[in-house]
N, C-alpha and C positions, 0 to 999 in steps of 0.2 A: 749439550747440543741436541742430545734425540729429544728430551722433553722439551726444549724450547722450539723444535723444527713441528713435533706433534699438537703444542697449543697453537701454532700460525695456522696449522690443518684445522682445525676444530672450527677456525675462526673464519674462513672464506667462504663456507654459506649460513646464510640465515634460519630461522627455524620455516620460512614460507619455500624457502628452496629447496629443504629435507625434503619438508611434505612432498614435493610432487617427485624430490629423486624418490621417495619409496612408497608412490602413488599404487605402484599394483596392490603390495604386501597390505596396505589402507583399506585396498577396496576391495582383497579376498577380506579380512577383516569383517567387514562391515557386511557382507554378503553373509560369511558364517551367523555373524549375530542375528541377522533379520531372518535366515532359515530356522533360529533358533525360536525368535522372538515373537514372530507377527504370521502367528499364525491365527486363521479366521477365529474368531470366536464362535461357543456354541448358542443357538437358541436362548437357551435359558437364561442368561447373563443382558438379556435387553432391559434397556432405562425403563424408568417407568414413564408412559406416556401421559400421565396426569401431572406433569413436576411443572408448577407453575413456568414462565419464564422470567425471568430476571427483568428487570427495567436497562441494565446496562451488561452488553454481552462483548464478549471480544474474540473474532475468529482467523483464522490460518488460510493464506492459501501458498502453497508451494507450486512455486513455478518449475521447470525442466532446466537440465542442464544442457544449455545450446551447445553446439557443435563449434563455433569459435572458442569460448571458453576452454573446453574439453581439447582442441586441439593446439591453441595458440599459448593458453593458458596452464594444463596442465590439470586445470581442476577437474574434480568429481564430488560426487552424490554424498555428503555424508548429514542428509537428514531423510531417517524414517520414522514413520505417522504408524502410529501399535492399530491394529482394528480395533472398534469397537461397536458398540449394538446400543439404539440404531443406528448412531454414525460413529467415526471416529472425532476422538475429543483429546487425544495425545500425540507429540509427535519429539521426536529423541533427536537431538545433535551429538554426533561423534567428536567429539571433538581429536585431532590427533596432534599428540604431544612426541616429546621427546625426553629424557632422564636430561639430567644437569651434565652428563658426558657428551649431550650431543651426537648419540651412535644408538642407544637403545630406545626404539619407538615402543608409546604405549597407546591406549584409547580410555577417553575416560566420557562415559555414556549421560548428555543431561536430557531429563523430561520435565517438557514444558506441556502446560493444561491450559486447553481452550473451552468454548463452548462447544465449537467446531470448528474441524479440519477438512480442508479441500487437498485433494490429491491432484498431481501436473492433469491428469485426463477430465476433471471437473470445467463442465461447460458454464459459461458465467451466466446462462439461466438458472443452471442450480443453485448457483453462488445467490443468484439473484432471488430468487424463492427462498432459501434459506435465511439472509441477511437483507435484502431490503425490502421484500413486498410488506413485512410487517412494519416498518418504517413509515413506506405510503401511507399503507391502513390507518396504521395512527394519526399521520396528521391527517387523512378526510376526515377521522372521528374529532378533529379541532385540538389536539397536541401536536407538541413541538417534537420532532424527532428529528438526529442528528449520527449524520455518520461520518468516523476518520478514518481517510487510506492513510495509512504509514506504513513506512520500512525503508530498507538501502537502495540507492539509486541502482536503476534497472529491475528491480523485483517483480514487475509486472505493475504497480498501482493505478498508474492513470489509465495502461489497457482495461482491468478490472473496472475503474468509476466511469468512465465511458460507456461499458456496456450493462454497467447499471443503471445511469440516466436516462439511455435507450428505451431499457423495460419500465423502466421508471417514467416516463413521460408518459408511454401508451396505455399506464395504468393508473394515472391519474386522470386523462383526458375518457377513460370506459365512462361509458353513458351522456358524456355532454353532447348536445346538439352544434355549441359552436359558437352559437348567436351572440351569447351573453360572454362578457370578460368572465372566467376563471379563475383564474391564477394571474398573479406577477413573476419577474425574474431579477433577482441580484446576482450581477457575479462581481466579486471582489477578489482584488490580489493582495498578499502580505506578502513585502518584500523587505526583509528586516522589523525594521520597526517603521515602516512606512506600507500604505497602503495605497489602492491606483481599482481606478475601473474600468472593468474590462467589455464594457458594455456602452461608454460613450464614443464618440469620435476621438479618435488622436488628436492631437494639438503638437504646435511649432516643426518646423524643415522636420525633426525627427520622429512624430508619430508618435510621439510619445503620451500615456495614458496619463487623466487627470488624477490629480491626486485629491486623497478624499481625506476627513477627519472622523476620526471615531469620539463619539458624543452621547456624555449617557443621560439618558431620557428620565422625566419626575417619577415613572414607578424603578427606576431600579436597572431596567434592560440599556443596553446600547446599540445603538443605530450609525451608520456610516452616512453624514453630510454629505448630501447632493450626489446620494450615488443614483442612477440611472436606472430605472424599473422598463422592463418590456412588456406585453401581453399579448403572450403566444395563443392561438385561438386552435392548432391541433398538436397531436405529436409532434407531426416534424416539425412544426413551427417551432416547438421548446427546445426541439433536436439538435436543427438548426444554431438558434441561439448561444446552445452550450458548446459545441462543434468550435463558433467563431470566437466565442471567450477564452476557450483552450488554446486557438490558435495564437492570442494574442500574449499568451504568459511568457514571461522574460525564460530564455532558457541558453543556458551553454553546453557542448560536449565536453563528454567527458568519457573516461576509458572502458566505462561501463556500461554507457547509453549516448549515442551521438547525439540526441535532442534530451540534455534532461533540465526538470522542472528547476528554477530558482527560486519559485517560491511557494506557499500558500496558495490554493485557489478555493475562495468558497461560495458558493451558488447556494441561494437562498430563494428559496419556492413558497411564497404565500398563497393561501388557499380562503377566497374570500367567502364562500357559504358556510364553511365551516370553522374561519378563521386558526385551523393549522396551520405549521409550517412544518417545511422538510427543508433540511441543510444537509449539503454535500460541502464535504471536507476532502481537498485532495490535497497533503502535505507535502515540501521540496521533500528531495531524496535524502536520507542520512548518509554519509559517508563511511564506509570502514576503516582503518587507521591503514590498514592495508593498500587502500586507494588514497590513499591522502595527498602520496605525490604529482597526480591527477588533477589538483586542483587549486585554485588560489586560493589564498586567506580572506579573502569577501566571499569567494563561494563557498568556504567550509563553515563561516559565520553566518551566510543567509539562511544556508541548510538549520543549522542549529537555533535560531530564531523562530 
């Protein structure tokens, strides 16, 4: 009887309901490590500022732990970013587990390596200096440069490509007078394995976006049939533009963002003196298994598409 009364106990929460009964014991934890761990680095230990840069980089931003979470939720902070010189380029997930008894909490510490890490206080002009004005650059110099927001729904992403488009517009438009076409604008939606443009008129009682065909052209690239080009003549003009394309992306609530993305959105920027282009990539949300009950089975399959 006591062994059969003690495995019913063991079994009436799950390992996400541990976590937050023994949230404090977590987070003195995690506080001890990172007094241990991350502590400034000296001078000496700076990269060397000659290290070519990569053709293809991939960077971190970590957003803050809201106050609904923290209080509705139970969660907390278990990722810290080590310093580094000049910037940081590692950032450590706690992960907290539990032994096979379900009674002895451990932490088992992973680092993950970027090229760089944004911290919650990073203003998305740094973000932007950092990771896109080199992007622009490229394509006024007449290449193709591309960038992907990813991560779990609510992470911050679309906040983040929003106010890189922003910076992004104003510094592709430095030095034009205005007169002359510039640039074009694509924006396209992947929804599943269907696409739609977010840049013509709705069609039928629903307002619904045209759907497009992806078609690959005699050298090799593919192009979206009959999608819609604008020619924005200043900033706000592109601003604009991107503004009303975001507005139009199919989106549902869900428990971790009450507007979130259902699909793909990519905004293709040609640049006609120099024949560059710049592609913004802003991907659906991923879903955590955690969140799963949150959502239907078309919206965990569009996400994953």
């Amino acid at each position: 009887g006591g062994d059969d009364g003690e495995e019913c106990g063991r079994q009436m929460f799950d390992k996400n309901t541990l976590r937050t009964m023994n949230r404090d014991l977590f987070v003195q934890c995690i506080q001890l490590w990172r007094r241990e761990n991350c502590r400034p680095q000296s001078r000496e230990e700076d990269g060397d500022p000659s290290a070519a840069t990569p053709a293809m980089q991939v960077f971190l931003r970590k957003r803050p732990i809201f106050e609904k979470e923290q209080q509705q939720r139970g969660d907390f902070d278990i990722a810290s970013i080590l310093p580094g010189r000049p910037e940081p380029t590692q950032i450590v997930l706690h992960n907290c587990l539990f032994q096979a008894d379900l009674k002895t909490p451990y932490m088992h510490h992973l680092t993950f390596d970027f090229d760089r890490v944004f911290n919650e206080s990073a203003e998305t002009e740094e973000v932007y200096r950092s990771v896109g004005a080199g992007l622009v650059r490229a394509s006024l110099d007449g290449r193709v440069s591309t960038m992907f927001m990813f991560g779990q729904t609510g992470s911050g992403k679309t906040h983040t490509m929003s106010g890189i488009q922003e910076h992004a517009a104003r510094e592709l438009f430095e030095g034009t007078d205005g007169d002359e076409p510039w640039l074009s604008v694509q924006y396209v939606e992947l929804r599943g394995n269907r696409s739609f443009d977010l840049l013509a008129p709705g069609v039928g009682k629903k307002n619904e976006r045209p759907e497009l065909r992806l078609r690959e052209q005699s050298d090799g690239s593919y192009s979206m049939e009959g999608a819609a080009d604008m020619f924005p003549k200043c900033p706000e003009e592109l601003c604009n533009i991107m503004e009303m394309a975001q507005s139009r992306r199919a989106t549902s609530a869900t428990d971790a963002n009450s507007v979130s993305s259902r699909s793909h959105a990519i905004c293709t920027i040609r640049l006609f003196q120099s024949d560059g282009q710049l592609m913004l990539v802003d991907c659906a949300g991923t879903e955590r298994k955690k969140d799963s009950m949150y959502h239907s089975k078309e919206r965990q399959q569009e996400g994953a598409e």
